[in-house]
N, CA and C atoms as an extended XYZ file, in Angstrom:
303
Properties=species:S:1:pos:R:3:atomname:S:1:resname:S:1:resid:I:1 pbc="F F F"
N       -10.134        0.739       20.821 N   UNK     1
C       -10.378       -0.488       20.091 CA  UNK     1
C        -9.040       -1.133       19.731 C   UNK     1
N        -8.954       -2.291       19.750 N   UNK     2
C        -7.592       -2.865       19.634 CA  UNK     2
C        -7.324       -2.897       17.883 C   UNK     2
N        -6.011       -3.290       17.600 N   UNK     3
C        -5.867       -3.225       16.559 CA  UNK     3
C        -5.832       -4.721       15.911 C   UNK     3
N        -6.261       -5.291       14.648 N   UNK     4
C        -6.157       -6.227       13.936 CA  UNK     4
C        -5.260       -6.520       13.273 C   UNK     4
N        -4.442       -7.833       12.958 N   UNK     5
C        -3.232       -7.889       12.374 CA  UNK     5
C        -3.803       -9.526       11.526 C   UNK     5
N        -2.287       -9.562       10.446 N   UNK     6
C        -2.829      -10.311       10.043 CA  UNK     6
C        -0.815      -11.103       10.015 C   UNK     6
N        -0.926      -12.446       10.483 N   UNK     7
C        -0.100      -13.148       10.856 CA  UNK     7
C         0.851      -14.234        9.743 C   UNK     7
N         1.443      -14.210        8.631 N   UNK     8
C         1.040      -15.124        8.023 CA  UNK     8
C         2.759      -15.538        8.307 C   UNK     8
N         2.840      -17.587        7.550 N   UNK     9
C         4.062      -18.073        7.343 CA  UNK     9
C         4.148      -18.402        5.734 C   UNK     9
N         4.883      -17.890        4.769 N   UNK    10
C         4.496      -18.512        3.630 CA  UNK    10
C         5.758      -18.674        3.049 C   UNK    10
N         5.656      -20.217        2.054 N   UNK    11
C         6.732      -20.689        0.987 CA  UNK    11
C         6.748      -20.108       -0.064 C   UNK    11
N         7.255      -19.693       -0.792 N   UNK    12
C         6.890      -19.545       -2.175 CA  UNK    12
C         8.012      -20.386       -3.082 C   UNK    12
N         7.486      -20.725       -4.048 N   UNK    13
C         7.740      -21.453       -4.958 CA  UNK    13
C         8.512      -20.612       -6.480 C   UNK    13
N         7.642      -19.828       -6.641 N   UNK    14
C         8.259      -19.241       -7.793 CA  UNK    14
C         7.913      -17.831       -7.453 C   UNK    14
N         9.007      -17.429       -7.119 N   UNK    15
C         9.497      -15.800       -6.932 CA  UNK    15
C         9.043      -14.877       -7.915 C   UNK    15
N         9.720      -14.882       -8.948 N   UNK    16
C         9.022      -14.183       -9.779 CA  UNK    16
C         7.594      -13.708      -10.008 C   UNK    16
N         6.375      -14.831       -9.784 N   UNK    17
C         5.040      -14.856      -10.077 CA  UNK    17
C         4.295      -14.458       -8.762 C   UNK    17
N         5.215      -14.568       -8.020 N   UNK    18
C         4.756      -14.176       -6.753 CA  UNK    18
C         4.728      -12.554       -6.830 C   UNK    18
N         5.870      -11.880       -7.372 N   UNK    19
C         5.968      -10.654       -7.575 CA  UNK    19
C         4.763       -9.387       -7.890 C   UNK    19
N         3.778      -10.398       -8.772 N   UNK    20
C         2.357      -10.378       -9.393 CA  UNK    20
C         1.525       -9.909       -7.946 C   UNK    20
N         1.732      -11.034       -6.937 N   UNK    21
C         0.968      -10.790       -6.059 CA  UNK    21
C         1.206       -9.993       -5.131 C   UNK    21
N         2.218       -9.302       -4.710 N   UNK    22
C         2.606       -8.497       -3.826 CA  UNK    22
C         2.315       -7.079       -4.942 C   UNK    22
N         2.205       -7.026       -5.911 N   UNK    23
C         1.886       -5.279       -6.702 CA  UNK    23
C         0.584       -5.486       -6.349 C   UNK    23
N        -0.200       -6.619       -6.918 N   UNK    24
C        -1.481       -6.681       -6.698 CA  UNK    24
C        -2.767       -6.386       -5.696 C   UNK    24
N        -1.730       -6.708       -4.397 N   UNK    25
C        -2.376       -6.284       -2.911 CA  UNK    25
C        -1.948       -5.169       -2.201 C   UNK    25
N        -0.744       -4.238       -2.935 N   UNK    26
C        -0.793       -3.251       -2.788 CA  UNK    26
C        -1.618       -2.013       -2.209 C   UNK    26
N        -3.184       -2.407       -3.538 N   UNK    27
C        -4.256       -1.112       -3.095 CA  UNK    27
C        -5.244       -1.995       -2.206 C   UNK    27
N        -5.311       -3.065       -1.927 N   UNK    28
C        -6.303       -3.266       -0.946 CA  UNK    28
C        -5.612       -2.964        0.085 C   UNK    28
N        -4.682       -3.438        0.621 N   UNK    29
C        -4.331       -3.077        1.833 CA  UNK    29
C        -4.392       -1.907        2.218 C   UNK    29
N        -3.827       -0.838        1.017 N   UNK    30
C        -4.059        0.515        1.376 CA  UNK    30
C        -5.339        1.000        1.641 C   UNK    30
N        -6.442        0.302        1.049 N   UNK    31
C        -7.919        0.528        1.145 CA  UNK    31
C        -8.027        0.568        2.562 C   UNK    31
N        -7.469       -0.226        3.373 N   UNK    32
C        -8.028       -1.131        4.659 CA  UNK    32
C        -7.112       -0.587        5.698 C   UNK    32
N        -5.938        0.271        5.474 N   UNK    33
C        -4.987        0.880        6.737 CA  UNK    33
C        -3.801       -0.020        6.966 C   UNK    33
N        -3.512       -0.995        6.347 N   UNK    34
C        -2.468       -1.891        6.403 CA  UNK    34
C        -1.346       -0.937        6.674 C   UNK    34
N        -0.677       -1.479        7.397 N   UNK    35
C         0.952       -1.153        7.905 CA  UNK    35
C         1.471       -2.345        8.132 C   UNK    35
N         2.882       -2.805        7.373 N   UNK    36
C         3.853       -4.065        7.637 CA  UNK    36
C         4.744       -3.599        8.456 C   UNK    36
N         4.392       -5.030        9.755 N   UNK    37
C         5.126       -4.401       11.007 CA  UNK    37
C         6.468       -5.521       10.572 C   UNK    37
N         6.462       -7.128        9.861 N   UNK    38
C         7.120       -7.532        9.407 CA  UNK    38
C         7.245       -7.865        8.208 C   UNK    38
N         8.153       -7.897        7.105 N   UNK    39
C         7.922       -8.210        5.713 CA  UNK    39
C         8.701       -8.897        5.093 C   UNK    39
N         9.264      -10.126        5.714 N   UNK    40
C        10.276      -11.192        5.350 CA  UNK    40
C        11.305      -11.098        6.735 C   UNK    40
N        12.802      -11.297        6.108 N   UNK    41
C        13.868      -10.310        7.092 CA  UNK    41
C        14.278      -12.033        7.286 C   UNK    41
N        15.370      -11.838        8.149 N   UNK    42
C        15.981      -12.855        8.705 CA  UNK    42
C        14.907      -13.300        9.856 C   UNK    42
N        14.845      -14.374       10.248 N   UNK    43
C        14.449      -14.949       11.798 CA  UNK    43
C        14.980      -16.196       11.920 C   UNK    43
N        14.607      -16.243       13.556 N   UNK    44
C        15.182      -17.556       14.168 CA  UNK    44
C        13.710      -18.451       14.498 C   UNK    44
N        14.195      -20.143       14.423 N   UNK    45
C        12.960      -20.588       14.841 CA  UNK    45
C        13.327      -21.710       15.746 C   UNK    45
N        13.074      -21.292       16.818 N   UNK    46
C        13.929      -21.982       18.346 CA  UNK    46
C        12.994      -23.056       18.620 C   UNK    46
N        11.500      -22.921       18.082 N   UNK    47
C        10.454      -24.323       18.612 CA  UNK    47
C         9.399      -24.230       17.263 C   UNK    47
N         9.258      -25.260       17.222 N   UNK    48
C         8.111      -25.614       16.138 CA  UNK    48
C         8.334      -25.799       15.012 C   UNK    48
N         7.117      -25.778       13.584 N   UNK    49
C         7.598      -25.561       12.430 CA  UNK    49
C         7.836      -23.936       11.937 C   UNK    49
N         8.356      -23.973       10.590 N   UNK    50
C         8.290      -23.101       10.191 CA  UNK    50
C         8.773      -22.939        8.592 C   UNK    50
N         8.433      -21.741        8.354 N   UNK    51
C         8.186      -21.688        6.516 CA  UNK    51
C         9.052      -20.347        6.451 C   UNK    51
N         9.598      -20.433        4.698 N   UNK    52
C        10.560      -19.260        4.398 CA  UNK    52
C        10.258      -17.698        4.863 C   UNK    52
N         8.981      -17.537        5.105 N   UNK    53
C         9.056      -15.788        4.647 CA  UNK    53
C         7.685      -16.057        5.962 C   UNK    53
N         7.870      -14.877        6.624 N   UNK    54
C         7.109      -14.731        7.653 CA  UNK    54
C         6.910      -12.641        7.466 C   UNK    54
N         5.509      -12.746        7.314 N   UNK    55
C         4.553      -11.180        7.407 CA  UNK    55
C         4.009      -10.722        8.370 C   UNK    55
N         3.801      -10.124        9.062 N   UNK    56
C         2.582       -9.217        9.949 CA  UNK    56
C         2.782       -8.291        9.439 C   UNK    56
N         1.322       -7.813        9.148 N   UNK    57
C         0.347       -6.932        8.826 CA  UNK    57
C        -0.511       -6.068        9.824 C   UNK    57
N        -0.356       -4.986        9.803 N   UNK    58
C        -1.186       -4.386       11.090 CA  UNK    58
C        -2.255       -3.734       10.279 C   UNK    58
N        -3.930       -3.798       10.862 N   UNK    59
C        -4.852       -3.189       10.807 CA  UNK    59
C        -5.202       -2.180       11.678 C   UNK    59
N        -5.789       -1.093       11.389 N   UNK    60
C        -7.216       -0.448       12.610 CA  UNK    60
C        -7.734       -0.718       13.355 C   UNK    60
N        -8.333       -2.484       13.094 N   UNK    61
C        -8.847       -2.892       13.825 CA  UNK    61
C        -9.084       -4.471       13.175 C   UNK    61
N        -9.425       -5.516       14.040 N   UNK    62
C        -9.281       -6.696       13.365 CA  UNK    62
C       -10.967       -6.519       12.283 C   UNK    62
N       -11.323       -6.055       12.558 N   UNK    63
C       -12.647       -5.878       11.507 CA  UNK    63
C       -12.302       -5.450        9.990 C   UNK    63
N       -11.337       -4.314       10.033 N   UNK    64
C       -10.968       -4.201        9.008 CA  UNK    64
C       -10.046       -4.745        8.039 C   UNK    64
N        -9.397       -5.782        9.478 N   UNK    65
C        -8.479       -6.777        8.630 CA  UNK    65
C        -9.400       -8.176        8.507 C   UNK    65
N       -10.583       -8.376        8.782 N   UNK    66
C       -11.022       -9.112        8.236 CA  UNK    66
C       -11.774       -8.770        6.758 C   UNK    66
N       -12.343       -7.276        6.666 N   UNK    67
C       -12.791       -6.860        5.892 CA  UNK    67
C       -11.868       -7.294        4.409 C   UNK    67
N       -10.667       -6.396        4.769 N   UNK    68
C        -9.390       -6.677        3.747 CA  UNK    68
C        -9.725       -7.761        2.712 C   UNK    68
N        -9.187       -9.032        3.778 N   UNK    69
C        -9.279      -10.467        3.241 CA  UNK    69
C       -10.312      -10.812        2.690 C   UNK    69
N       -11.464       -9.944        2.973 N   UNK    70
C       -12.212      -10.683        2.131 CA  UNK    70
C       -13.026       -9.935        1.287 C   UNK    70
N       -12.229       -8.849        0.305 N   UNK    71
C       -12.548       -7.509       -0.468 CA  UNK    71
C       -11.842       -8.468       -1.804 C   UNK    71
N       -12.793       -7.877       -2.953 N   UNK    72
C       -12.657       -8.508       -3.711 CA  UNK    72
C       -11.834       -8.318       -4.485 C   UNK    72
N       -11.178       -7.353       -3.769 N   UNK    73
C        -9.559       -6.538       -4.767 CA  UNK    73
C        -8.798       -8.085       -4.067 C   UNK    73
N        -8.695       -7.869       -2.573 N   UNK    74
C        -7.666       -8.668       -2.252 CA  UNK    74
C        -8.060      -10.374       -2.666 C   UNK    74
N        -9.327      -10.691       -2.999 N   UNK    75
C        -9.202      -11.880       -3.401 CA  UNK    75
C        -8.618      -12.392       -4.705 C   UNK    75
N        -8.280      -11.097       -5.565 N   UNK    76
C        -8.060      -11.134       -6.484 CA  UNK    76
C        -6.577      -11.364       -7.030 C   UNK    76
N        -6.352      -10.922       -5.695 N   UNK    77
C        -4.560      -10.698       -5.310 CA  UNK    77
C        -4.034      -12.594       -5.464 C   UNK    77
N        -5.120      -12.721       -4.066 N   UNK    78
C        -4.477      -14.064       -3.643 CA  UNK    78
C        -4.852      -15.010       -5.207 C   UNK    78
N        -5.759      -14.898       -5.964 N   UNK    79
C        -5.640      -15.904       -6.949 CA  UNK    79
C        -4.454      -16.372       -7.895 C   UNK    79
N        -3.445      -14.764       -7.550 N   UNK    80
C        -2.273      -14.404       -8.424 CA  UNK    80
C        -1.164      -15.442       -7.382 C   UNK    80
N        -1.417      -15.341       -6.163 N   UNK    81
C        -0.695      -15.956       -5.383 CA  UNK    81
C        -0.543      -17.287       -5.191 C   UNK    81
N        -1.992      -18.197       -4.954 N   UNK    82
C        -2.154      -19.366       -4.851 CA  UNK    82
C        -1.342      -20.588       -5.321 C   UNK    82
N        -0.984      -20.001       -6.880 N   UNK    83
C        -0.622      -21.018       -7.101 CA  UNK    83
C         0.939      -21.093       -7.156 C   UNK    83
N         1.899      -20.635       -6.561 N   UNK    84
C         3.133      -20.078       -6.369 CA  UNK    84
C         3.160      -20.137       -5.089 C   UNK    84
N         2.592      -20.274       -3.990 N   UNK    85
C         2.800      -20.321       -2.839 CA  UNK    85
C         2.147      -21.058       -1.785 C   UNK    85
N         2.597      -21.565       -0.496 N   UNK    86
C         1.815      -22.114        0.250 CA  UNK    86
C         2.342      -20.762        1.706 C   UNK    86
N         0.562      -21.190        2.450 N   UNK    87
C         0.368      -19.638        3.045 CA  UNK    87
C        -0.245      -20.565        4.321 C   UNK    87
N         0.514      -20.263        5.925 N   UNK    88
C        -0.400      -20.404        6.911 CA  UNK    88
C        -0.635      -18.962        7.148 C   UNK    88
N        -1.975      -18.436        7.430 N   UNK    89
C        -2.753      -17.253        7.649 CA  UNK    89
C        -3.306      -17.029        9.075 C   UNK    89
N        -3.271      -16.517       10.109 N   UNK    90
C        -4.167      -15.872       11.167 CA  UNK    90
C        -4.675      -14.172       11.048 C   UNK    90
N        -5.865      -14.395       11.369 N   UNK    91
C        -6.070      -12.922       11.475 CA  UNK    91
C        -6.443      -12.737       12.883 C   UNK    91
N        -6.056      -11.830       13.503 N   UNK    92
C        -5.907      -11.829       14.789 CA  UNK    92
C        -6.263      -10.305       15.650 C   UNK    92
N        -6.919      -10.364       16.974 N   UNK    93
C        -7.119       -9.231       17.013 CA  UNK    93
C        -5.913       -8.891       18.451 C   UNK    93
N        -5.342       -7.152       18.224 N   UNK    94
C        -4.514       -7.321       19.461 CA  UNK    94
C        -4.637       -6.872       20.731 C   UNK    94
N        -4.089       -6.956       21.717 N   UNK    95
C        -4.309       -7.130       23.177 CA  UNK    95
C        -3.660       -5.342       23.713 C   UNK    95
N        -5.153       -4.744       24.337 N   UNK    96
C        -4.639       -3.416       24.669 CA  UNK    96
C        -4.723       -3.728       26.745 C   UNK    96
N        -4.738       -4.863       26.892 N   UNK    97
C        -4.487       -5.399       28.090 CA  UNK    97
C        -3.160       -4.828       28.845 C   UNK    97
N        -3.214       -5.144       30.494 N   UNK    98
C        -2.004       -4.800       31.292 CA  UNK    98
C        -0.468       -5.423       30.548 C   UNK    98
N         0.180       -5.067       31.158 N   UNK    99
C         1.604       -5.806       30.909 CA  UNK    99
C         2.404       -6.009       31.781 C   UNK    99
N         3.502       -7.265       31.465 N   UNK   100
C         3.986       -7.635       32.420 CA  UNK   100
C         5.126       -6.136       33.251 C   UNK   100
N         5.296       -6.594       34.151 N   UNK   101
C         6.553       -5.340       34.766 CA  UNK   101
C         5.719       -4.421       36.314 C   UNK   101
């Protein structure tokens, strides 16, 4: 079964309050198998837009990363978040397909 991830680009506004929300989603994610394959870091952005802080999130499976998002621990998270941040989100499932080579 492929695995589910969850993609996001986000601003934040006030650091501090944001802080709230990253303790907060802590135990859901752990509920759900979360592993951060990225969690800020430097990047380059050679085409398109783009926003301060860039995440992936790896799931089990995209079921359970849809589950996640929409557990009422983690909604609880994002209410802490909302208003301190702007968030583009994908949840995405991944590709156990051929590869190039």
């Amino acid at each position: 079964m492929p695995k589910g991830y969850w993609i996001a680009r986000v601003d934040v506004s006030d650091p501090e309050q944001y802080k709230a929300y990253v303790a907060a989603n802590a135990k859901p994610l752990a509920m759900y198998g979360a592993k951060f394959l990225v969690r800020g870091g430097p990047f380059e952005n050679p085409e398109g837009g783009a926003r301060s802080r860039n995440v992936v999130i790896e799931f089990p499976s995209k079921q359970a990363a849809l589950d996640c998002w929409n557990s009422p621990e983690y909604r609880a998270a994002v209410a802490l978040r909302a208003p301190v941040s702007v968030v583009d989100m994908v949840i995405i499932e991944g590709y156990d397909g051929p590869q190039p080579g």
